[in-house]
N, C-alpha and C positions, 0 to 999 in steps of 0.2 A: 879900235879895240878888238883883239879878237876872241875867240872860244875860251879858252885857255885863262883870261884875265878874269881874277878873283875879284868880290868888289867885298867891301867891310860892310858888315850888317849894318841896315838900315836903320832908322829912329824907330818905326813900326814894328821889324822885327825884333829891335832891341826890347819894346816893350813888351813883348810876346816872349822872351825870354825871362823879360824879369817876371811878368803874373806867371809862366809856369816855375819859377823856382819859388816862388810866393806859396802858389801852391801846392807845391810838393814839398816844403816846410812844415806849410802851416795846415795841410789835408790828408795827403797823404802818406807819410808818416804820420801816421794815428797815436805815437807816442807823444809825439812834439803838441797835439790835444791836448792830452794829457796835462802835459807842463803850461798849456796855455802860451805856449810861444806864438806871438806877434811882429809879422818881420817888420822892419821900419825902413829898412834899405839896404839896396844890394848891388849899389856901386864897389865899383875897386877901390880900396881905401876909405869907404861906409859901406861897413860891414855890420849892421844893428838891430836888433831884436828887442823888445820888451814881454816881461812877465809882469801878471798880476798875482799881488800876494791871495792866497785862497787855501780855507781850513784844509785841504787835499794836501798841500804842498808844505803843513808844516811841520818839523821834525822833532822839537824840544817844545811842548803841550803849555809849560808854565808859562814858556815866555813868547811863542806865538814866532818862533825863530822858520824862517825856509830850512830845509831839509837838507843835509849836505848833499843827499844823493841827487838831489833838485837843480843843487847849485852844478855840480858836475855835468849831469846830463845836459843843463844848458849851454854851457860851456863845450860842450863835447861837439854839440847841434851846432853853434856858430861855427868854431873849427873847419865843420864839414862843410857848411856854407860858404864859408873864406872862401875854399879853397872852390868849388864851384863855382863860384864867381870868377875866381885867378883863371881856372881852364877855361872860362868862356873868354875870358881876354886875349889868351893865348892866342884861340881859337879865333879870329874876327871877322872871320870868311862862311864860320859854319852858322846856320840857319839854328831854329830852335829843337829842333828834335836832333839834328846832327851833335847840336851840343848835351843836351841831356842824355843823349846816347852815349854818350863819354862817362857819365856817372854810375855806369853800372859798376864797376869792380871797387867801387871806391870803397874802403873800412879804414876803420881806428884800429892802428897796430899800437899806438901806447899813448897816455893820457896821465899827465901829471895834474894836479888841481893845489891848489895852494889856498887854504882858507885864512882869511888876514882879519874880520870882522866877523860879527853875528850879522844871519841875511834879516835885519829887521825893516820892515818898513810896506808897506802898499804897493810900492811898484819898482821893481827892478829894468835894470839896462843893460845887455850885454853885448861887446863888440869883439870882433875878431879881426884879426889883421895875418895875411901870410908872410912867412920869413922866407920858404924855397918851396919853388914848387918846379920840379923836375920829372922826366919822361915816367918816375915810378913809384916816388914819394913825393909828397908835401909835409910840409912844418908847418907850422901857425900857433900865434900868441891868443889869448884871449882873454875878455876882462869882465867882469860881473861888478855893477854901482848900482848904490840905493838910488832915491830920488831927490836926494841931496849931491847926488854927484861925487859920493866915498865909496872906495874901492873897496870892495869885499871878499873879492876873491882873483885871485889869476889864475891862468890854467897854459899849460904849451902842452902840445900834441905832433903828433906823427901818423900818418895818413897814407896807405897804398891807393893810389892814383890807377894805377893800370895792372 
């Protein structure tokens, strides 16, 4: 083996990447507080998040509905996690900080959300999945369900990466 030969991240390191995207979700970003966003998993292809419903987060008083702006921002949040997930795949070589250092330029350039249900219920699930993720943009689907497992919302997005 010589100098030059990459080796793919470790199980150890791996998991030193996933508590820091755990915690840069779920800490720092002090909005995703807020929303109560709970990661659940941050494999490639589980991509999941949970909310808890809470009088903060609801937007129609009579009938105790989540917030549409709620429903979006969560939505917006997985997206961005997709796709941080997808560069650290890309990436298999780079350690944890080498990969979170890739996260800096990253913004939402456009966000569609699709409201198909009322958010009713106790506990929401949201997942995201990437469509493309290339040298400058990423795409990503993503999906908001009660805790019955019906879909409440979809959303796709578009993402500068670099």
């Amino acid at each position: 083996m010589t100098g030059d030969t990459l080796l793919p991240r470790n199980a150890a390191e791996q998991a030193r990447l996933d508590a820091a995207l755990i915690d840069l979700f779920e800490h720092r970003i002090t909005f995703n507080q807020t929303l109560g966003l709970k990661i659940a998993s941050v494999r490639a292809g589980d991509v999941r998040a949970t909310v808890a419903m809470r009088p903060e987060l609801v937007g129609h008083f009579s009938y105790g509905r989540l917030h549409g702006g709620v429903i979006s921002a969560v939505l917006d949040a997985m997206g961005g996690l997709a796709l941080m997930v997808g560069i650290a795949e890309q990436h298999p070589h780079d350690n944890t900080l080498q990969v979170m250092h890739r996260f800096i330029k990253m913004a939402t350039i456009d966000l569609r959300v699709d409201y198909l249900r009322p958010g009713l219920g106790a506990r929401f699930t949201a997942t995201a999945d990437v469509v493309q993720l290339g040298a400058r943009l990423g795409r990503t689907q993503m999906r908001l369900l009660d805790e019955e497992g019906k879909l409440l919302a979809t959303g796709a997005a578009a993402y500068a990466v670099a």
